[in-house]
N, C-alpha and C positions, 0 to 999 in steps of 0.2 A: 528980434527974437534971438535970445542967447542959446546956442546948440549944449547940449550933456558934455558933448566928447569932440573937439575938433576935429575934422575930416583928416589935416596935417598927421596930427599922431595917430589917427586910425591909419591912416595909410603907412606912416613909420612901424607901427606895430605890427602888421602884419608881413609888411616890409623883410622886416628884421627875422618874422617868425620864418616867413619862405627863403632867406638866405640860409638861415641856420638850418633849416631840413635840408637845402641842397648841398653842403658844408657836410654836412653829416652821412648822405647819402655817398658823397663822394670820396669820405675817409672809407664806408664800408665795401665800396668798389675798389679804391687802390688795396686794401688789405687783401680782400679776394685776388687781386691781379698778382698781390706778393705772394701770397701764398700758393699759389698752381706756378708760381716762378721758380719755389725755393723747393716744392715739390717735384720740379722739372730736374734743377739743382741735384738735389740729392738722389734722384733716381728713383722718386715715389711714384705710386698712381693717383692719378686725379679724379678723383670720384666726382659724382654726378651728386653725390651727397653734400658737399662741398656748396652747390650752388642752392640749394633744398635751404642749407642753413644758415645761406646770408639771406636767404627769402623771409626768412622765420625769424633774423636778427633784425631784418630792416623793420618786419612790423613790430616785434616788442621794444626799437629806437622810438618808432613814430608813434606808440604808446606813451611813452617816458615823455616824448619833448610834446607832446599834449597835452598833459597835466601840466609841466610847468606852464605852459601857454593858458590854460585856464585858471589860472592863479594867474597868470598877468591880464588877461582880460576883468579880472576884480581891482587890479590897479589901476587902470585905465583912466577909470573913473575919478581918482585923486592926481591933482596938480602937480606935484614932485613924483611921481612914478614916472619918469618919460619916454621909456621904453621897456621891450618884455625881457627881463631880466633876467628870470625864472629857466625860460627856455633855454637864452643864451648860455647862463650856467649850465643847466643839463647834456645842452646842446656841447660845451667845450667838453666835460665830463665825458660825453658818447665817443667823441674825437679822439682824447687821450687815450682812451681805450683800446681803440683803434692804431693807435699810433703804438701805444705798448705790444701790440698785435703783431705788428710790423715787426719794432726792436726784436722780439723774439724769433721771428722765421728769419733776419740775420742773423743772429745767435746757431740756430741751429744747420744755417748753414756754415757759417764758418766752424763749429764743434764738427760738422762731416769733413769738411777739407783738409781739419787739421791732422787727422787721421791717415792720409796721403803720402806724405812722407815717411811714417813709421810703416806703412804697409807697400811700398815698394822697397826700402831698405830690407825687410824681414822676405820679399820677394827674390831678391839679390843675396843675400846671405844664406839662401836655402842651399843647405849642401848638395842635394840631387833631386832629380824631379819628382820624387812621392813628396819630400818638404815642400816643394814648389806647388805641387798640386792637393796639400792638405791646407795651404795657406787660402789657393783660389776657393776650395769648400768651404773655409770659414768665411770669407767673405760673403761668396752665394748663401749662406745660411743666415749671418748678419743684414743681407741688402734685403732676404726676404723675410726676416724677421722688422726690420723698420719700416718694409711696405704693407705692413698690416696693422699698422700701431696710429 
């Protein structure tokens, strides 16, 4: 008796589809880790909001890479499909994402740090201390203008 679908590639298929969700799970974890780092970083609040919407990201990921998964489960069935492809693609797509997520909250930390220099030089050039203490105000105004953005 000749089986539909080899056990071998059922089990590679699904294989493949459970590395790719944990692959995926685990780009939207270090992003989250980056981001309350780069929040820590620049002197933000970490909101509780924060974790709400990698909850809300994880399921519309595990949306996304189930479709393509159910489009590979229609290949399955033909001899040159030999693995879920569909997913895998979505699956790197979700990752890059994530990974551009990244590149960005270093971007925005180093655009804070580079700030540092220019605002202890203009600290040090304050000819007397109302300069010196209108410089500290714009700061406190700036750091609490960027903790609410």
């Amino acid at each position: 008796m000749e089986t539909i679908v080899p056990l071998n590639k059922l089990y590679l298929f699904v294989g493949v589809f459970l590395a790719v969700c944990i692959l995926v799970i685990a780009a939207i974890m270090l992003d989250l880790w980056d981001g309350v780092h780069t929040a820590k970083k620049t002197h933000q609040r970490v909101h509780s909001h924060k974790l709400r919407v990698t909850i809300a990201k994880m399921s519309e990921y595990w949306r996304f890479i189930m479709i393509g998964f159910l489009v590979d489960c229609l290949g399955i069935f033909f001899s040159f499909y030999i693995m879920p492809f569909v997913a895998v693609l979505f699956g790197a797509g979700l990752i890059v994402v994530e990974a551009k997520s990244m590149f960005e909250h270093a971007n925005r930390q180093k655009s804070h740090m580079s700030d540092v220099p220019k605002i202890l030089n203009d600290i040090i050039a304050a000819v007397d201390k109302k300069d010196a203490q209108r410089i500290f105000d714009l700061l406190s105004a700036s750091n609490n203008d960027s903790a609410h953005h």
